[in-house]
GUBATOR-113055 format. One record per residue (C-alpha): x, y, z. Coordinates in steps of 0.1 Angstrom, whole numbers, plus 2048, in hexadecimal, padded with zeros to 3 digits. Each point is the difference from the previous one (the first is absolute). Layout:
<rs>
XYZ ...
</rs>
This chain:
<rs>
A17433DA5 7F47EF7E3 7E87DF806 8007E47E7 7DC7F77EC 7F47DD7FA 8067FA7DC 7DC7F97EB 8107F47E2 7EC7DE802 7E5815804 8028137DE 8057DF7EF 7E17F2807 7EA8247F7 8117FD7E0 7F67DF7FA 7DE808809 7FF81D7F1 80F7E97DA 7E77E5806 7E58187FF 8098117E3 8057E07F0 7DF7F8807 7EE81F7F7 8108017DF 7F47DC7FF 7DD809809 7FC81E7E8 80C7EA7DD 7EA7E680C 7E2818801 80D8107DD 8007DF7F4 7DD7F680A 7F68217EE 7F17FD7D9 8148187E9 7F081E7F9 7EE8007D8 80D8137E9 7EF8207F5 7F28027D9 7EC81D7F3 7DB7FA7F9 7FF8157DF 81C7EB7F3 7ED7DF804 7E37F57E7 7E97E8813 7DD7ED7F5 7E67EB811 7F97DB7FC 7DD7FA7ED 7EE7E17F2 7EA8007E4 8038007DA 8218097EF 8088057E3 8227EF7F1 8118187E8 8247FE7ED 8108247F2 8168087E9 81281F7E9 7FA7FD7DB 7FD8147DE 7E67FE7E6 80A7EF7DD 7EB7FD7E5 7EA7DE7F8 8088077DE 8228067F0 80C7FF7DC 8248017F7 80B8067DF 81C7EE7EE 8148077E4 7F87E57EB 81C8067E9 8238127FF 7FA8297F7 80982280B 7EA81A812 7F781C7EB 7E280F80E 7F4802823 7DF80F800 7F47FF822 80C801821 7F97E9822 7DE80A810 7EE8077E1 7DE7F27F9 7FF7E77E8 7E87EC7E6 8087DD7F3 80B8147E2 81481A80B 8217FF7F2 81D804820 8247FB7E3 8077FF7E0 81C7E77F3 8147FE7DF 8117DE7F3 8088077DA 8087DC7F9 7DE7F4810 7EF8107EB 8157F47DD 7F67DF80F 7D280B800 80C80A7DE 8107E07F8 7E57E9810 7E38157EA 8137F87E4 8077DC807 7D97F6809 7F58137DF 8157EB7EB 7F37E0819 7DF80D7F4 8048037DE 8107E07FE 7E47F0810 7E880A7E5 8157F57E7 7FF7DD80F 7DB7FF804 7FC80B7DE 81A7E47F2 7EC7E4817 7DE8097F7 80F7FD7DC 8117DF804 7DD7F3814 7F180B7DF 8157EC7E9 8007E1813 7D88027FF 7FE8097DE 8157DF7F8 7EB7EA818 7E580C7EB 80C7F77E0 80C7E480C 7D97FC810 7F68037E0 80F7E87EA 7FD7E281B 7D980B7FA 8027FD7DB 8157DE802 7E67F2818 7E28097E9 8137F87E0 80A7D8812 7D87FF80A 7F88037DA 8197ED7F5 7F17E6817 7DE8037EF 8097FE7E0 81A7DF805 7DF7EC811 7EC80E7E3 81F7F67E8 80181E7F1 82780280C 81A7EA805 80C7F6824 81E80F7FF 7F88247F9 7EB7FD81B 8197F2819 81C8197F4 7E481E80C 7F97EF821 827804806 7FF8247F9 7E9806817 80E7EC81C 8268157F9 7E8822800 7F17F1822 8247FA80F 80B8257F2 7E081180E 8077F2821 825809803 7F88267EF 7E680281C 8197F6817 81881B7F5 7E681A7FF 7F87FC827 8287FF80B 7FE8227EB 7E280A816 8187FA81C 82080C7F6 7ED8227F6 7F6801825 8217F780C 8128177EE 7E981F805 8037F9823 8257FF7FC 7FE8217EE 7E681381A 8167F481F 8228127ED 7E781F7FD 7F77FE824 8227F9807 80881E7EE 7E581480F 8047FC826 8268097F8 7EF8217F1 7EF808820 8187FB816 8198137EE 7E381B7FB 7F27FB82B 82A80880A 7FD81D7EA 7DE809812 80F7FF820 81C81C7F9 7E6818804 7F97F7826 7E380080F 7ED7FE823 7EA7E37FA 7E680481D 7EE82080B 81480E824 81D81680A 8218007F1 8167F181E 8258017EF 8168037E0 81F7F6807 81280A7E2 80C81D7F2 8018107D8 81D7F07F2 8017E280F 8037DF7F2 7EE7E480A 7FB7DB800 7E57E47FC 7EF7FD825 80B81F811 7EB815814 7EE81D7EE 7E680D813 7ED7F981C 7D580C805 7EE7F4819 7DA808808 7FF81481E 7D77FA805 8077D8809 81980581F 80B7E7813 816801827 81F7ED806 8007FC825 8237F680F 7F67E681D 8177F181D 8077DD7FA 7F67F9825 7E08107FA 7F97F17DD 7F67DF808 7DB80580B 7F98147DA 7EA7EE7E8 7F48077DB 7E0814807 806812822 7F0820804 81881A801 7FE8287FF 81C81C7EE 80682180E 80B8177EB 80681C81A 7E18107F2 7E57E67FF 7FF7DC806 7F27E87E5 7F47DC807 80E7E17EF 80A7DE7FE 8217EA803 8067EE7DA 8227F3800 81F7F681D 8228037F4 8077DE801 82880E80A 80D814820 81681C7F8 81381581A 7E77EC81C 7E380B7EF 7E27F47E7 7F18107E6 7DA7FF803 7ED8117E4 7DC80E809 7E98087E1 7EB81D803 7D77F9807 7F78227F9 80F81B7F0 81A81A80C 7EA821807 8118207F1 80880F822 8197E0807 8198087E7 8057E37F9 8197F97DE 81D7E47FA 8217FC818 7E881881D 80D7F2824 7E17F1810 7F77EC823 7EC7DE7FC 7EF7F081E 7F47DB7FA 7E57EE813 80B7E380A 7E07F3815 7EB809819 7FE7F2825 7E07FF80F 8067FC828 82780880D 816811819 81281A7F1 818821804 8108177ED 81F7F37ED 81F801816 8218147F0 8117D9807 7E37EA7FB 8017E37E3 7E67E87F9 7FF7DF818 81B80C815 801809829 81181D806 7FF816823 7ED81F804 7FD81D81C 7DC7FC80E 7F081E811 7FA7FC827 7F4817819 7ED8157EF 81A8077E4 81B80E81A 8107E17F9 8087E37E8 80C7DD7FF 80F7E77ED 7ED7E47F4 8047E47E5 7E58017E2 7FC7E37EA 7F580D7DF 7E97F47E2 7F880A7E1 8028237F5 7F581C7EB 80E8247F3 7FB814827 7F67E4813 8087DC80A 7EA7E280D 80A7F882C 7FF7DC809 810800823 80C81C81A 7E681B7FF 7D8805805 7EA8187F2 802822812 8237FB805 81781D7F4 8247FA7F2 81E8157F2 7FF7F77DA 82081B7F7 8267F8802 80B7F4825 8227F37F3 81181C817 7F07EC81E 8087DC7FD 8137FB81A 7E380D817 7DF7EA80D 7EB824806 8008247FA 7EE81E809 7EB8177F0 804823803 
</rs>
C-alpha cells in the first residue's frame, strides 16, 4: 500500500536562496579583497637598464658637437679674363709654392692688345719728350726776348739820366732830353709785360708737361694691365700649401671670375663644429674648447658663432692653440668631435644626463628602492646641464640612485622591479 510524503518544496526554496545569497556574498567578498590588493610591478631586466647615483660637487658644463677641419687659409683663383685651358700641369694634392704654376691659358687677341698697349705708351713717350723739348725751347725764347727787352729799357734809362745832365748843364736842349725819358718809360712798360709773359710761359710749360706725363701714365698703367692679364694666363698658386682643386679641364674655355683652383694650407687648420641651437646659447668668443680627432685630442679656443641657424644647428669655429701632432691625422674635410666648455660650477647636485632630460625642465624618473630590487617613479626638476650630466634642483638627494636609460615602455606604471 503506498503512503503519501509531506511535500518539502518550501523547503528547497529557502536552501536555494541561502545557498544564492551566499554566493553572492562570497563573490562580493573576494573582488573586494582583489580590489584592496596593489597590482603586481612589472618585471624589467637589470642588464637592460643604465642607472647612476646623485652627487654634489663641482661640474663641469660642456656642449658637443660633429665637425670637419677646413683650412684658416684659402686662396681661390679666378680667371681674370676670358681664355682656354691648354696646359694642366699639376694635379689636386700636390705641394705647392707661391710660384708654382697649376694651368696654362691662351687668349690670342689678349695678347695683340699687350702688343698694342706697348706700342701706344712708346709713342705716349716719345711724344712726351718732344713736348718738353719744344717747352724748354719756347721758355728760352720768351727769356731771351725779356732780356733784350731788359736790356734796352737799361740803355734808355741811362741814356735819359745823361740827357738830364747835360740839359741842367745846357749842353742839350730840353726836348732831346724829354723825348729819351719817354723811351725809357715805353721800355719800362714793355719790360714789365715781357716779364709777365715769361712767367705764364713758366706756367704753361708746367701745365702742359703735366698734361703730357699724365697721357704717358695714362698710357702706361693701360700697358700693365694689358701686360698683368697676360701674366695671369700662366696660373699660378700664389701662397705656399696643398693644391685643394682644379675644376677645369684641357680645353675648356673660361670666363673673367670663374673658379680656377683652390690651395689651402693644411699646417693652419681650423674645426667647424655643428652645435644644437638649444645648446648654443651659453657659447661665447673665447671658450675653451678641445677637438678629437679619433687619434689625439688637441686644445683650442672658440673665435667665431655663426651668427645663422641652419638645419637647427650653429656653426661654431674653434681655432687651434697648439698644433695637430703627426699621429692625429689631421688634414682638411677630416670628420672630428668638439667639446666646448661652457663654465664650471663649483658646489651642485648632479647625475648623469637622462636619455629624456633637457635643460630647466621636470621630467619623472624610476628611483631605486629596496636595495635596487625595486624602483619608483619620481618627479625631477632639472637645471642646467652639460655633455653626460645635468644640474638637480628638486626630487632627489645625494646617495640616491635613479634609472637614467629609456623607460618610455613603462609610462603607464608608478614602479617596477629589478631582476
Amino acid at each position: 500500500m503506498d503512503i503519501a510524503r509531506p511535500s518539502n518544496a518550501r523547503a528547497k526554496m529557502i536552501r536555494r536562496i541561502v545557498m544564492g545569497g551566499g554566493a553572492v556574498l562570497l563573490v562580493a567578498g573576494v573582488t573586494f579583497g582583489l580590489s584592496r590588493l596593489r597590482p603586481a610591478a612589472p618585471t624589467v631586466d637589470r642588464g637592460t637598464v643604465w642607472s647612476d647615483e646623485v652627487k654634489r660637487g663641482p661640474m663641469v658644463r660642456e656642449v658637443r658637437g660633429l665637425g670637419t677641419l677646413v683650412p684658416q687659409e684659402i686662396q681661390w683663383i679666378p680667371a681674370q679674363t676670358d681664355g682656354r685651358v691648354m696646359k694642366r700641369l699639376l694635379e689636386p694634392g700636390a705641394k705647392v709654392k707661391p710660384d708654382s704654376v697649376i694651368l696654362v691659358l691662351s687668349n690670342p687677341q689678349l695678347l695683340q692688345e699687350e702688343l698694342d698697349a706697348e706700342a701706344q705708351l712708346k709713342a705716349a713717350q716719345a711724344d712726351y719728350e718732344n713736348l718738353k723739348v719744344q717747352v724748354n725751347s719756347d721758355l728760352l725764347n720768351q727769356r731771351s726776348l725779356t732780356a733784350t727787352v731788359r736790356s734796352d729799357y737799361e740803355q734808355a734809362r741811362i741814356q735819359n739820366k745823361v740827357d738830364q745832365q747835360l740839359v741842367s748843364e745846357g749842353l742839350k736842349a730840353k726836348v732831346e732830353e724829354e723825348i729819351s725819358g719817354v723811351k725809357a718809360a715805353q721800355l719800362a712798360l714793355r719790360l714789365k709785360l715781357e716779364e709777365d709773359r715769361t712767367k705764364n710761359a713758366e706756367d704753361s710749360e708746367k701745365a702742359r708737361l703735366d698734361a703730357g706725363e699724365s697721357k704717358v701714365e695714362q698710357q702706361r698703367a693701360m700697358y700693365q694691365l694689358r701686360r698683368s692679364q697676360v701674366e695671369a694666363l700662366t696660373v699660378r698658386a700664389g701662397i705656399d700649401g696643398v693644391l685643394q682643386s682644379v675644376p677645369v679641364e684641357v680645353g675648356q674655355s673660361v670666363v673673367p671670375g670663374a673658379n680656377l683652383a683652390r690651395v689651402a694650407d693644411p699646417k693652419r687648420l681650423k674645426a667647424e663644429i655643428k652645435i644644437a641651437e638649444t645648446q648654443a646659447k651659453d657659447i661665447v668668443i673665447g671658450q675653451k674648447a678641445s677637438i678629437d680627432t679619433r687619434n689625439g685630442i688637441v686644445a683650442g679656443h672658440v673665435g667665431r658663432i655663426d651668427p645663422s641657424v641652419v638645419n637647427g644647428t650653429v656653426t661654431v669655429d674653434v681655432y687651434m692653440d697648439e698644433p695637430f701632432p703627426p699621429q692625429s691625422g689631421a688634414r682638411p674635410d677630416l670628420s672630428v668631435d668638439g667639446t666646448i666648455t661652457l663654465e664650471n660650477l663649483k658646489d651642485v647636485l648632479y647625475v648623469g644626463r637622462p636619455v629624456h632630460g633637457q635643460s630647466d625642465s621636470t621630467i619623472s624618473l624610476f628611483k631605486l628602492v629596496d636595495d635596487g630590487s625595486e624602483a619608483v617613479r619620481v618627479n625631477v626638476k632639472l637645471g642646467r646641464s652639460s655633455v653626460n650630466t645635468v644640474e638637480i634642483l628638486d626630487g632627489l638627494k645625494v646617495g640616491d640612485k635613479v634609472i637614467l636609460s629609456d623607460m618610455s615602455q613603462w609610462d603607464n606604471v608608478d614602479r617596477v622591479q629589478l631582476r
